[in-house]
Backbone bond lengths (Angstrom), bond angles and torsions (degrees), N, CA, C in turn:
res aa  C-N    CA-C-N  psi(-1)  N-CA   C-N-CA  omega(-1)  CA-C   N-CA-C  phi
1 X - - - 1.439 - - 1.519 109.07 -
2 X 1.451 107.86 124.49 1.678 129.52 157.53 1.616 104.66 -17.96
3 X 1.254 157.54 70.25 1.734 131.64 164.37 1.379 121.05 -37.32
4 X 1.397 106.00 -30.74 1.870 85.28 -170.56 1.855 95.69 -86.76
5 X 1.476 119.16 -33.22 1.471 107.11 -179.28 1.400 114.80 -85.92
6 X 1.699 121.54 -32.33 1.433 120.50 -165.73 1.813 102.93 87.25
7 X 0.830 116.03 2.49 1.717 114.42 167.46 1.279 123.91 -108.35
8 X 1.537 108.15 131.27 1.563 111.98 179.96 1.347 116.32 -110.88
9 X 1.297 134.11 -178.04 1.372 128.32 -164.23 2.061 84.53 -126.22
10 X 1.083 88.06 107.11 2.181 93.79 172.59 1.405 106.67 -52.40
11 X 1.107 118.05 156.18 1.853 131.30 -150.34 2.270 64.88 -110.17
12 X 0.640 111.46 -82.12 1.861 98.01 178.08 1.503 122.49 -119.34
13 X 1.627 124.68 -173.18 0.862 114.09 161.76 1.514 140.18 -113.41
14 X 1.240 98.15 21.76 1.797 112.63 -162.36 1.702 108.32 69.04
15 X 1.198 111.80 37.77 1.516 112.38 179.73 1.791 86.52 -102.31
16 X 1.608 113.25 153.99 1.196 129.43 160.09 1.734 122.13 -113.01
17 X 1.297 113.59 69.29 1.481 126.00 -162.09 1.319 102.53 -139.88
18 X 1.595 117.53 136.09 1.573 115.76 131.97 1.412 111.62 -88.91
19 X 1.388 109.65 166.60 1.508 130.64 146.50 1.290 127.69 -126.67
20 X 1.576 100.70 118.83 2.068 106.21 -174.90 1.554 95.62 -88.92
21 X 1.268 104.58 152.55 1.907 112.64 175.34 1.619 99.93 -150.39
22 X 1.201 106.96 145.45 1.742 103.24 167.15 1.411 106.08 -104.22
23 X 1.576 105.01 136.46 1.285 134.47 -168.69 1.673 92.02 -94.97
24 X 1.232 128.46 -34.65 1.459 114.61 -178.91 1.756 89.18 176.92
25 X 1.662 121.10 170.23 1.387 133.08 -166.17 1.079 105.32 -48.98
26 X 1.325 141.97 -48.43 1.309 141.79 -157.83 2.170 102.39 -107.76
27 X 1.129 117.57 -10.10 1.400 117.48 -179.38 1.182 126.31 -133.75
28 X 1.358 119.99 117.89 1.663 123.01 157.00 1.379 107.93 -106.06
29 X 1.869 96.18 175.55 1.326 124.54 -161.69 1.172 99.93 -145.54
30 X 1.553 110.78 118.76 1.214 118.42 168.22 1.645 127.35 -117.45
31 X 1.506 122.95 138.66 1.299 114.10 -163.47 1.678 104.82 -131.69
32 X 1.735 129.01 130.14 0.970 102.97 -164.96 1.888 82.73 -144.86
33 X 1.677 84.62 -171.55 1.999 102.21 -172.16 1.540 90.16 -140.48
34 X 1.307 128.24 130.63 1.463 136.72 159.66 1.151 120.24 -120.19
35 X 1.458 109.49 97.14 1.747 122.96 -178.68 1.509 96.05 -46.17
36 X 1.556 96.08 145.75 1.813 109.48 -179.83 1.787 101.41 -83.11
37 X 1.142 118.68 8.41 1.994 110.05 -174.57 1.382 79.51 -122.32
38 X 1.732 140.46 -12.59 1.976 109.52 163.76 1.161 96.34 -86.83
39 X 1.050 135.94 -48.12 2.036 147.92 -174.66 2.250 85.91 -41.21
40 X 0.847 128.82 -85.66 1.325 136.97 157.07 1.613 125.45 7.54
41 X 1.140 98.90 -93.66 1.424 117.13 151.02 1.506 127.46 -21.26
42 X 1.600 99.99 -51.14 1.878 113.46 -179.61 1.521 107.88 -64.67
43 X 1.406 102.63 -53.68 1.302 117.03 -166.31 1.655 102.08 -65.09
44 X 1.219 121.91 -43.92 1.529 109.28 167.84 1.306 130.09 -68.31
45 X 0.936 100.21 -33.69 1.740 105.30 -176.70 2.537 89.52 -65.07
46 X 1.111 118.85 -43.01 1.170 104.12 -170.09 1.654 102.30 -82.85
47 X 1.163 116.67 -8.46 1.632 108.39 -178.53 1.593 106.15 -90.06
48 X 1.838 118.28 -13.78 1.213 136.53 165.34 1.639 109.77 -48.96
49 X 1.310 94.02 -61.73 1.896 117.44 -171.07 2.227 101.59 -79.08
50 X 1.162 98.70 10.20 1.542 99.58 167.77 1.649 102.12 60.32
51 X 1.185 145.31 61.41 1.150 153.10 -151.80 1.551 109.09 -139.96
52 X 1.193 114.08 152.19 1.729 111.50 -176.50 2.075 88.66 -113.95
53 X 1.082 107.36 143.50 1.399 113.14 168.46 2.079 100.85 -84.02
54 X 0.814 143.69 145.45 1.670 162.65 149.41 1.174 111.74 -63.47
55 X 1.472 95.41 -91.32 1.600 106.92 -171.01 1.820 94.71 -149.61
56 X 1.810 93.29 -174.01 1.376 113.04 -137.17 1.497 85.35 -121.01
57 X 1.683 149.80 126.94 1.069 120.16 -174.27 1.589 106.21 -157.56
58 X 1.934 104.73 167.13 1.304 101.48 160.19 1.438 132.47 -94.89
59 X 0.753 127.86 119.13 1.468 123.03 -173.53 1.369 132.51 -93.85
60 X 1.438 124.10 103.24 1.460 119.58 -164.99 1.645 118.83 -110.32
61 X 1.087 126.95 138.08 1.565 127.84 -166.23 0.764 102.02 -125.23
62 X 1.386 137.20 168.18 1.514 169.33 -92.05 1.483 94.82 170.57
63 X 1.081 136.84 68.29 1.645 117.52 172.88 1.754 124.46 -93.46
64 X 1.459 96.73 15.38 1.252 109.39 -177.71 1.532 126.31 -20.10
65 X 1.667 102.12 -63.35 1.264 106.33 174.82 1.649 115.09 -119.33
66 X 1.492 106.32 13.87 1.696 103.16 172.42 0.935 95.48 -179.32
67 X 1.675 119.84 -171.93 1.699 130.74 -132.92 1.396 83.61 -78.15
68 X 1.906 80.66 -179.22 1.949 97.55 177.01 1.462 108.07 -91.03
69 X 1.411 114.81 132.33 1.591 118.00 -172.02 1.065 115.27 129.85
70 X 1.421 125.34 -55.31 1.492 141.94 -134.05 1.488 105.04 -61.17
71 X 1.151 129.76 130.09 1.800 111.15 -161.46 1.299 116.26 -88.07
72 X 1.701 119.92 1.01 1.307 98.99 168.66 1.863 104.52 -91.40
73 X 1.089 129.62 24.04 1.429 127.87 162.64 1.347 104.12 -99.51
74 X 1.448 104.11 157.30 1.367 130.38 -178.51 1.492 102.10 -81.09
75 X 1.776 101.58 128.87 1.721 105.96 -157.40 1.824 86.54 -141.13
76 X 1.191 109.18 116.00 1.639 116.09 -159.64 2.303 89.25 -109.65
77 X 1.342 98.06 122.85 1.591 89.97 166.63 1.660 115.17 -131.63
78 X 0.988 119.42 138.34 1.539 139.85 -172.54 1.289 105.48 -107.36
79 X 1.643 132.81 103.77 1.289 139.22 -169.28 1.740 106.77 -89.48
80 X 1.140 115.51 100.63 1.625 121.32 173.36 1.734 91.05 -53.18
81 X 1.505 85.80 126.22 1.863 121.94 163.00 1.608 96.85 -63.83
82 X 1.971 102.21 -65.70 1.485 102.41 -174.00 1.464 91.31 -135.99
83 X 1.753 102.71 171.94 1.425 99.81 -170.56 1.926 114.24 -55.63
84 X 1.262 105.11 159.74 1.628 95.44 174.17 1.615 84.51 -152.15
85 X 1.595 101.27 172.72 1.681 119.24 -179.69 1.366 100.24 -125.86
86 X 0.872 128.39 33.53 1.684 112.69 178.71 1.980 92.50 173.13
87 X 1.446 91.54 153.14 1.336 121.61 178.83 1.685 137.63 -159.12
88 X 1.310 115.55 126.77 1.355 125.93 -179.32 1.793 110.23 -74.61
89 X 1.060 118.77 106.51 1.334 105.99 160.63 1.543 122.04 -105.71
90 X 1.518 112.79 127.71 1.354 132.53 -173.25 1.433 109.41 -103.07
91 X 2.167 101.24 149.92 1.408 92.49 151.54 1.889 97.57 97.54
92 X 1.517 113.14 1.88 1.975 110.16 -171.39 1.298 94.30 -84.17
93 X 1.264 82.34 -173.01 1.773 107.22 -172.94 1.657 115.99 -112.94
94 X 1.076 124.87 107.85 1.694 118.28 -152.74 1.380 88.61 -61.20
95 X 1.194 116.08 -178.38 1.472 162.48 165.51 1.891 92.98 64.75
96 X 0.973 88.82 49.98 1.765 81.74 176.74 1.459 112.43 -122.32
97 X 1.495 114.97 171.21 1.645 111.66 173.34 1.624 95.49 -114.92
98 X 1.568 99.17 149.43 1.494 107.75 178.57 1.513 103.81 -134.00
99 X 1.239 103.44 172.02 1.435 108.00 174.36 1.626 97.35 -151.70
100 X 1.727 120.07 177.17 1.196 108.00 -168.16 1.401 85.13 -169.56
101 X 2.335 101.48 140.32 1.476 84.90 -175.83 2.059 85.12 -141.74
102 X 1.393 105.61 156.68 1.070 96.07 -171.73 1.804 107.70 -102.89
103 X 0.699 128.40 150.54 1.843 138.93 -159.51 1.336 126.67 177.39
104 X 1.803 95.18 177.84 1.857 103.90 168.03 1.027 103.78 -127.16
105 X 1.482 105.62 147.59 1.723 119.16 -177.88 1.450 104.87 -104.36
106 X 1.104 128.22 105.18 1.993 123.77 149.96 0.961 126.42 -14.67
107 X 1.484 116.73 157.96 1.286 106.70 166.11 1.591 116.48 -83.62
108 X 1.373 100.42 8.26 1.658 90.68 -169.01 1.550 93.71 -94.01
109 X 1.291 133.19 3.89 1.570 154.85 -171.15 1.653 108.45 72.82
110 X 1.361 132.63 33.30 0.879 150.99 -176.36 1.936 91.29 -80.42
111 X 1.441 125.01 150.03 1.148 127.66 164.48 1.579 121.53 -117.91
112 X 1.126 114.41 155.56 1.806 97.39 178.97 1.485 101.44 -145.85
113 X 0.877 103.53 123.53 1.819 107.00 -172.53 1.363 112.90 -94.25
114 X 1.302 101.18 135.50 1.904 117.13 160.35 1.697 114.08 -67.24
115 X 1.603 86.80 -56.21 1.596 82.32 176.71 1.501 112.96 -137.74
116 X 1.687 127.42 -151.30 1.068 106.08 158.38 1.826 89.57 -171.20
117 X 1.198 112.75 145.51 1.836 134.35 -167.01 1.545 102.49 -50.03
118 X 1.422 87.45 171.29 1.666 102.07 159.42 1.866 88.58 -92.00
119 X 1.449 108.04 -165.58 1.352 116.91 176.24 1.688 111.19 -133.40
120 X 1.046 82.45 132.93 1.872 99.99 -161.54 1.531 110.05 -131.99
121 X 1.705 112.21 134.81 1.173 137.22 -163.05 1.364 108.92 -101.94
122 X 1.351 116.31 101.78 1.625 117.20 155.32 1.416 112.62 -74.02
123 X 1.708 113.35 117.57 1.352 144.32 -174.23 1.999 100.76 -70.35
124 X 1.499 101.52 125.79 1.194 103.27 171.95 1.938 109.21 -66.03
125 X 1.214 93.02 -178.79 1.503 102.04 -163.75 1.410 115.44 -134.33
126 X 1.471 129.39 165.54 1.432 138.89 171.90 1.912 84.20 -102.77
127 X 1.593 101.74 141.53 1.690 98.84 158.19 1.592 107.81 99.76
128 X 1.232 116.32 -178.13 1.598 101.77 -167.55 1.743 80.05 -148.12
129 X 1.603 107.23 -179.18 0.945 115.73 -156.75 1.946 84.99 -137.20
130 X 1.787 99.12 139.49 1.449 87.66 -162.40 1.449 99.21 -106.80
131 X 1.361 142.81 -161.26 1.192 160.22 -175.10 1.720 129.47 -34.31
132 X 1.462 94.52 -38.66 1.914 129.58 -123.48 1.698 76.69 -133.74
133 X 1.453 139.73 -13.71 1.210 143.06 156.21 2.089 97.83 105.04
134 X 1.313 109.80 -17.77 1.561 118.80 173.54 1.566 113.44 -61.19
135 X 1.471 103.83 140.67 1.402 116.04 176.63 1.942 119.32 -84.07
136 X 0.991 107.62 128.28 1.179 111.97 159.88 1.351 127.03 -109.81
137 X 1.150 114.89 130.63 1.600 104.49 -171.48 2.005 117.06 -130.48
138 X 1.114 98.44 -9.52 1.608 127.00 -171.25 2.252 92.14 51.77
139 X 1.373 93.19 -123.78 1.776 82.21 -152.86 1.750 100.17 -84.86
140 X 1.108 112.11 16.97 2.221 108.22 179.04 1.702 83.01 -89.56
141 X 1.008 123.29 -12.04 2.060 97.27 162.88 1.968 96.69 87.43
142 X 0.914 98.78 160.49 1.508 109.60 -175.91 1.342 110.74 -83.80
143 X 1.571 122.60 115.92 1.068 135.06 171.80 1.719 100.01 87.33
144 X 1.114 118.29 54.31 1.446 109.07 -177.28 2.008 103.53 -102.72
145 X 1.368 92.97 110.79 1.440 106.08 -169.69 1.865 109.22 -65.95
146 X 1.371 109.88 148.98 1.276 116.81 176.29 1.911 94.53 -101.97
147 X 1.602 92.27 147.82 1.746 103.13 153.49 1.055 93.60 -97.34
148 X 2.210 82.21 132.98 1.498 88.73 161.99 1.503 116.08 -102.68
């Protein structure tokens, strides 16, 4: 708590949401809150079905041309070390739609989600992207989107 105002900034809000955003063609950022009674809920319903939880994860999809999951799309997961609320994903493929859901995967590779994204479009680009992960673009300006 603030002393001179008496106001603090809440560590969350009891919301159960992510939000995906693109940070630039090749990167989003996603930031989320997982109420402890849905986190709860998951975990029973899989200790119901006799299931071992693995790991704890982010889950990113490809929904370009169909739902989130579907296994012939490209399905990218980032295993939290320790819990976290937010994430950089590096390294996409512009002009695509993604979605992103946060969860635990089984060991039987079964997934079970806390939550799951809106769906968000990384904008193709003028310019290439060099080595070192930096944009070069010469005079089309950074991030200069193509119609497709």
């Amino acid at each position: 708590m603030n002393a001179d105002t008496g106001f603090s900034i809440p560590s969350g809000y009891g919301d159960n949401k992510i939000v995906l955003m693109v940070r630039d063609p090749w990167t989003l950022f996603a930031y989320w809150e997982v109420r402890k009674a849905v986190e709860g809920e998951v975990f029973d319903a899989i200790h119901r079905k006799g299931l071992v939880v693995s790991k704890t994860l982010l889950r990113v999809c490809d929904v370009t041309a169909s739902g989130f999951g579907e296994k012939e799309k490209s399905i990218l997961d980032f295993e939290f070390e320790t819990w976290t609320e937010n994430w950089y994903v590096h390294n996409l493929t512009p002009g695509r739609k993604w979605m992103a859901a946060v969860g635990v995967l089984c060991t039987t590779g079964e997934f079970f989600e806390f939550i799951r994204s809106n769906i968000v479009e990384t904008p193709l680009c003028v310019g290439n992207k060099d080595d070192r992960g930096s944009s070069s673009f010469g005079s089309a300006g950074y991030m200069s989107p193509i119609k497709k």
